[in-house]
N, C-alpha and C positions, 0 to 999 in steps of 0.2 A: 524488439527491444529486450529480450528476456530468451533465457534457454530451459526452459519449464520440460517439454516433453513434445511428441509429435501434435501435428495439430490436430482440431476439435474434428471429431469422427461424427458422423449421422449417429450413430449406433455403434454401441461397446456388446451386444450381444442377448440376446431375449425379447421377450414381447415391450412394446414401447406404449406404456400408454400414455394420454397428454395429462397434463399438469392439471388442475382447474383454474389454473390464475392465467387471467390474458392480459392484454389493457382494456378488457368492457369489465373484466371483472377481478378487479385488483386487490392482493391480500391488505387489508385495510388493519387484524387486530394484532395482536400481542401469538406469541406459542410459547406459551409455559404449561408446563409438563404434559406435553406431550398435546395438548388441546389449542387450537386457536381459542380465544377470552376475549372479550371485551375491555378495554382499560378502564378502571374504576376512574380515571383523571377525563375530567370536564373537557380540558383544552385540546384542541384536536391540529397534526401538522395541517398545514396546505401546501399542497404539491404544483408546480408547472410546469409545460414541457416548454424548456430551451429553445427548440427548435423555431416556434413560432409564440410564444409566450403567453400561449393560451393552459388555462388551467385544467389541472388533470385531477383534483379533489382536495376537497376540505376535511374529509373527516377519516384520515388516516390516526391510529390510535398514537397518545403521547404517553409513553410511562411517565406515573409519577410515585411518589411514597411508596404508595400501597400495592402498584403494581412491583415495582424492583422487590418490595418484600415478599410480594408471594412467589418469585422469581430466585431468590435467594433460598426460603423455607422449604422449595422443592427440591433443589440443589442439595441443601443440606441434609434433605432427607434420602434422595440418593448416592450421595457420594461411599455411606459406607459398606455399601453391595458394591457399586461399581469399578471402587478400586481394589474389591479385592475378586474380579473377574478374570480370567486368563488372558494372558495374553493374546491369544491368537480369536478369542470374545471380542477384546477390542480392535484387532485388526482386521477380523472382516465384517463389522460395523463400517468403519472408518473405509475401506474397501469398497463395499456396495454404496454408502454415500456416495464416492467420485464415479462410480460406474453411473448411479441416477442422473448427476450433475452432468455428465458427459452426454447422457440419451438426452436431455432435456434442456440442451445446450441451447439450440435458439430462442427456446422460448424464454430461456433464464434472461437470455443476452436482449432480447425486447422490452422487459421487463425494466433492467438498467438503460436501455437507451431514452423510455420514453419521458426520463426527468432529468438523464445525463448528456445524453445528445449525442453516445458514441457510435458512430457504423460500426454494423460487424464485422465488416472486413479488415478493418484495421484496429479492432481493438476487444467489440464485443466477442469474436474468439478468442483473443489472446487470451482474457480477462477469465473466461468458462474454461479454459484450459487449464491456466492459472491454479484455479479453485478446483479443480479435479486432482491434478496433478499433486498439487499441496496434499489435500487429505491422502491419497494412494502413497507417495512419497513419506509421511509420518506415519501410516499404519505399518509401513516396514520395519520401523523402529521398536514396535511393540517389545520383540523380544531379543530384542540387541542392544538396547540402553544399558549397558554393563555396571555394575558398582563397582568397586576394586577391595584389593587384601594388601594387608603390610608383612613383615616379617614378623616372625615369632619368636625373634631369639632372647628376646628381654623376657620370655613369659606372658606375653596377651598378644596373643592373635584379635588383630583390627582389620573390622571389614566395615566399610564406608556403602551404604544403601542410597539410592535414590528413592526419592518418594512423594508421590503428589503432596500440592499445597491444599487441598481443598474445594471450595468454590471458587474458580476463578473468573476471568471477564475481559471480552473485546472491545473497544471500543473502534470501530472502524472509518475512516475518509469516504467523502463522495465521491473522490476519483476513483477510487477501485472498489466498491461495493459489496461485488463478489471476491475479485481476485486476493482480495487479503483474509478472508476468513479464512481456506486453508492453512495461512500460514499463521494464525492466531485458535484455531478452533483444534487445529492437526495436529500439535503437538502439546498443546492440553491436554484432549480428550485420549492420545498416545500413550503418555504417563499415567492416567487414571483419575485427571483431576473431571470435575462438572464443570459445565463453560456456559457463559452465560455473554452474548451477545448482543449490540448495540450498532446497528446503521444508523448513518447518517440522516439526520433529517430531510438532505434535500435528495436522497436516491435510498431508498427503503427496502423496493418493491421487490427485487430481486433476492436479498437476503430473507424479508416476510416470507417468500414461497418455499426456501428449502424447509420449512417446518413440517410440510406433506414428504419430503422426502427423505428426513430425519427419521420419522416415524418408520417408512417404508425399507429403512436400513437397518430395524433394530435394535436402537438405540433406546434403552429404559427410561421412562418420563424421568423429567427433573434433571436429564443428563445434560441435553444439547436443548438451550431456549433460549430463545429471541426477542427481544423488547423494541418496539422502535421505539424514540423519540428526541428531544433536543436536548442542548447544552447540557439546560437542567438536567435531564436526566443523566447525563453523563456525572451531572457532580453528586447525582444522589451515589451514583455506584462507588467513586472516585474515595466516599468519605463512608464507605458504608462500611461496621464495624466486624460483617462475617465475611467478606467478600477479599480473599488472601493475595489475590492478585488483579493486576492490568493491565492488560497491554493495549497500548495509544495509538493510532499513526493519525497524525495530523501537524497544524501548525504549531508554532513553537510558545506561542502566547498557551495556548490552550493546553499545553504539555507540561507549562508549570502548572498550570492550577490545579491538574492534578495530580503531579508531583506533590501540590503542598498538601490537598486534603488527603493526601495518602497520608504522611506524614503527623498530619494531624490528629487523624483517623486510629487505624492500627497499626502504623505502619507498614501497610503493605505492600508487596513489592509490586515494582513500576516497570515495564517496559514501555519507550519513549522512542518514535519515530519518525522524528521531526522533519523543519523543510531544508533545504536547501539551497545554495547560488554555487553551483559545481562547474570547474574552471574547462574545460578541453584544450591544453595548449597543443599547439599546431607547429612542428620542427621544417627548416627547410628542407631536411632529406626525406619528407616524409612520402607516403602516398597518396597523392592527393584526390584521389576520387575516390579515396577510402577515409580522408578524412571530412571533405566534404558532407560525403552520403550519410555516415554515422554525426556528424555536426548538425544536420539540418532535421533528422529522423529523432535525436535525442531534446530538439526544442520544437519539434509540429505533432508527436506523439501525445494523442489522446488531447486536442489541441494545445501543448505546451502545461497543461494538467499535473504533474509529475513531480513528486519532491525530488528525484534527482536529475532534471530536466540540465542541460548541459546549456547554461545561461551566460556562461561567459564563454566568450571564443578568443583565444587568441593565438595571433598566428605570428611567425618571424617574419622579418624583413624583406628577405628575401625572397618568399611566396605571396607577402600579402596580397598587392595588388592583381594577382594569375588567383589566390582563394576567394579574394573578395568578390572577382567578375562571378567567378562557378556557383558561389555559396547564395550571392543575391540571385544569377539565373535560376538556380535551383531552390530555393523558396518561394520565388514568383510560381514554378510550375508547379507548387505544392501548392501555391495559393488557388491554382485553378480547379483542384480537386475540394473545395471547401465548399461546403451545401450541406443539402439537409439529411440527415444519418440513413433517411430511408431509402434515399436512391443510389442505383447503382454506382457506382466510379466515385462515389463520395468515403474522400480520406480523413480528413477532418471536420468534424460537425461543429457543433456552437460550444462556446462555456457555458459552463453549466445553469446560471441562472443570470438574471439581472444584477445580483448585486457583485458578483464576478466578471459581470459586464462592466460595469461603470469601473468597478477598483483598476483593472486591465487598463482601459481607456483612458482613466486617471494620470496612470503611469505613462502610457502612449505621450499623451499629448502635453504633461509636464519633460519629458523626456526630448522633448523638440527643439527645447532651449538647453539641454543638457548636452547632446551631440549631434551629431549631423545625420540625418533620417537616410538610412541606405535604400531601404525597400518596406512597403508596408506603411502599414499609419493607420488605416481605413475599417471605416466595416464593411461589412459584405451583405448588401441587400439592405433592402427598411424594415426587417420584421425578424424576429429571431434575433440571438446573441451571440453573430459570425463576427469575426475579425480575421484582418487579413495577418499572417505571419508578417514578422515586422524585425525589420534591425538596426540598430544605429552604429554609428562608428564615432569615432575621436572621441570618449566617453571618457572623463575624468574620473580616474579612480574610485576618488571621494563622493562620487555623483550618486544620487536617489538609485537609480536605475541598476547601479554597478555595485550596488548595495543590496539593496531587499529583493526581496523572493516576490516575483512580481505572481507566477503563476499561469503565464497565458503565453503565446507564442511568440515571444517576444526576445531577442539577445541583444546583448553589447559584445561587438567585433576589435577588437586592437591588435595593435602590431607592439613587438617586442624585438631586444637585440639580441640579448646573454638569458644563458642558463641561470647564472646568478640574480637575476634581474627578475626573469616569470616565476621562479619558486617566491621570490618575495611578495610578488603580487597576485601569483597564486592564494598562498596564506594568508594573505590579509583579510579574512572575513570571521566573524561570529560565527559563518558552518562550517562543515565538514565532512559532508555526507560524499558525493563524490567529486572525482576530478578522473582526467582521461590525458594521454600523452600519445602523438602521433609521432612516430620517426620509424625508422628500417634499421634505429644504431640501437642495439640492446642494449650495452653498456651504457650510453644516456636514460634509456628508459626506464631500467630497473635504479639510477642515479633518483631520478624524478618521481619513481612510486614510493622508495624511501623515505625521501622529501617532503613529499606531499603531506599535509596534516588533513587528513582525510579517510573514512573509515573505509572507502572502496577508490581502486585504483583502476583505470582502463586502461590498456594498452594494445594501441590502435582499434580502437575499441572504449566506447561510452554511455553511463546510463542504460544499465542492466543488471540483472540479478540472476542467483543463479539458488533452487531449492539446496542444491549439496553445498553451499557455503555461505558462512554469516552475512547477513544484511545489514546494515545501520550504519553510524554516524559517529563524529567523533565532535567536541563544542556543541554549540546549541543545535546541532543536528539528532540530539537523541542522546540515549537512553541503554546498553544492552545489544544486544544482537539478535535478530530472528534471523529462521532459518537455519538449516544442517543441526547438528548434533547442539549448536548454542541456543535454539530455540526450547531443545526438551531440559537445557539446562535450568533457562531460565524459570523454568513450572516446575522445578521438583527442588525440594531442601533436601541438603542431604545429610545423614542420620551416620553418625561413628560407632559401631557397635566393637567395645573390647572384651574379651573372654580372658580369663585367668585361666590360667593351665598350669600353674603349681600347685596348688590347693590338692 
């Protein structure tokens, strides 16, 4: 679902040694500056694995106050060595990180599975890839982030600087763990800023571990640290009065609030990347085992997990009924690949926890009276939090289902006439993050990405990203752009410096 880089390799080159964190023995504290800590905060997460909904621990550390301060204080005490490092200082930093994350690819990708439920074959490489790739991909930038010059003819030569913001901060989703810290840590730590990181409460484990291999990249305490913990902590940072930046991927509720404590706060800058209901219209000239395979891979990926999960399908008229047979055979067959992340030939593992279970199910089963159930409904098994891929059709517009970001494997199918017709109902949503167009006619296509009020376009082709160009959303999709040269934008102010040359 992504064109990141080649895939995960055994080995990038050197001696490999293992990690210390397995699942008997899981990084449970805090890495500020440079040290695993204890969190001075009483309250401890509790973790469970999805897969069978048995508990994997209580006493995972929660930042609170005292921890994000001493997390910031180290931050700020290194920030003013670190940005003024060489470029080519932080690029083989940033360099040997992705090589470690690459040797230590399985074990990272265990680590996220055993609270996310993802098999590695279908996602926990994607994900380590991801997160290699990201860091390797912004360490190139180190010394080609260009500032720019104006003309001289008035008399003051203007040169426009780029320059880090400071302390900055990730705040990362349970669906990508790992896969999103490169693209919030890589182009931070790129520019010269401290980056100061936050997993999800319900998958941790995998971002806790790179703290052993932050170190082992070189990276000056106080530079690259890691906090785990919930909400809360996320609003101590959100509103915290040295901390100059954030960047968010999550739901959209939670992307205002901290929008507003930013605002409240120091105003500091927000990046925002939010959910999505992303349309894939489906044309009769189009191809249709091309638009199938990408329609059914864009809503059973990482099981339907994905703010830009391709949730609405629709097809014209004159293919419906020949896409509708292909698209239900062919998510049936994807439903047989649904088990448990650790055995072989399993594509799709559970959602993520219980209360992901029940919101899903929620929507399944209020969705019954909503449209008419194609395929799917079901759980899979009595233990664990499997569901089957699932679709309805004849779904009214205005319907729950045709509306909210349900999050799980789940689509609404319809049929359409006119071009004029699916742009409108394409845009009728609060997001905006993507939409995708199937056809063989350019001219319509490039007609319809136009169109689209949507901050990414697929053509023949949906629900993907790409490191070389902006990511994000357009409405309550978000925020800003990650990714390509707009990610290093985003972290650096830029500084106008005018000379006199008359004098």
């Amino acid at each position: 679902m992504s064109q990141l880089g080649p895939s995960l390799k055994e080995s990038s080159g050197g001696s490999k040694s293992e990690l210390p964190w397995t699942k008997e023995n899981l990084p449970k504290q805090l890495f500020i500056n440079n040290e695993y800590v204890d969190s001075k905060n009483s309250k401890k997460l509790e973790l469970y694995n999805p897969a069978d909904g048995s508990q994997i621990a209580t006493d995972v550390a929660l930042a609170g106050d005292a921890d994000v301060e001493a997390a910031v204080a180290a931050a700020e005490a290194a920030f003013p060595a670190w940005r003024k490092t060489t470029a080519t200082f932080r690029r083989d930093c940033l360099s040997k990180l992705a090589d470690l994350i690459e040797q230590h690819g399985k074990q990272l990708a265990s680590l996220t599975r055993i609270s996310l439920g993802a098999p590695f074959g279908s996602f926990g490489s994607f994900e380590v890839n991801m997160c290699a790739e990201g860091f390797r991909y912004f360490a190139g930038w180190t010394d080609k982030f260009a500032g720019e010059s104006y003309p001289q003819d008035d008399g003051f030569m203007k040169i426009v600087r780029n320059e880090p913001l400071g302390v900055t901060a990730g705040i990362i989703p349970w669906n990508g763990p790992l896969g999103n810290i490169g693209m919030k840590a890589g182009p931070a730590l790129a520019t010269g800023n401290v980056f100061i990181l936050k997993p999800s409460e319900k998958t941790p484990f995998s971002a806790l571990a790179l703290g052993t291999l932050i170190k082992q990249a070189g990276f000056p305490p106080g530079v690259f640290q890691i906090i785990s913990g919930d909400g809360s902590t996320g609003a101590i940072i959100a509103s915290h009065m040295k901390i100059r930046k954030v960047s968010f991927t999550g739901s959209t509720n939670t992307g205002r609030k901290i929008q507003e404590a930013a605002a409240k706060s120091n105003l500091k800058r927000v990046t925002l990347e939010l959910g999505g209901k992303s349309p894939a219209v489906v044309f009769d000239d189009c191809n249709l085992d091309n638009a199938v395979s990408w329609c059914v891979n864009a809503i059973t990926g990482n099981t339907g997990q994905v703010c830009f999960a391709a949730s609405r399908v629709y097809v014209q008229e004159g293919i419906y009924e020949e896409f509708s047979r292909r698209y239900k055979a062919a998510m049936e067959e994807r439903g047989k690949a649904v088990g448990h992340p650790e055995e072989e030939g399993t594509i799709m593992g559970p959602l993520v926890d219980k209360s992901q279970f029940e919101r899903v199910s929620g929507f399944v089963e209020r969705g019954r009276s909503q449209g008419t159930l194609l395929t799917g409904g079901g759980r899979v098994g009595d233990s664990g939090y499997y569901i089957q891929p699932t679709v309805f059709t004849n779904v009214p517009h205005d319907a729950e289902i045709s509306r909210d970001e349900i999050f799980g494997p789940v689509s609404v199918l319809n049929s359409f006439k006119t071009e004029e017709e699916i742009i409108k109902k394409a845009n009728d949503t609060t997001f905006g993050l993507m939409a995708g167009v199937f056809t063989q006619d350019i001219n319509k296509a490039m007609r319809l990405a136009t169109e689209f009020d949507s901050g990414m376009v697929g053509i023949n082709c949906v629900s993907l990203c790409f490191l070389t160009a902006p990511f994000g959303g357009s409405k309550e999709s978000g925020i800003g752009r990650e990714n390509a040269i707009n990610a290093l934008r985003m972290f650096t102010e830029t500084k106008t410096v005018m000379i006199n040359l008359t004098y």
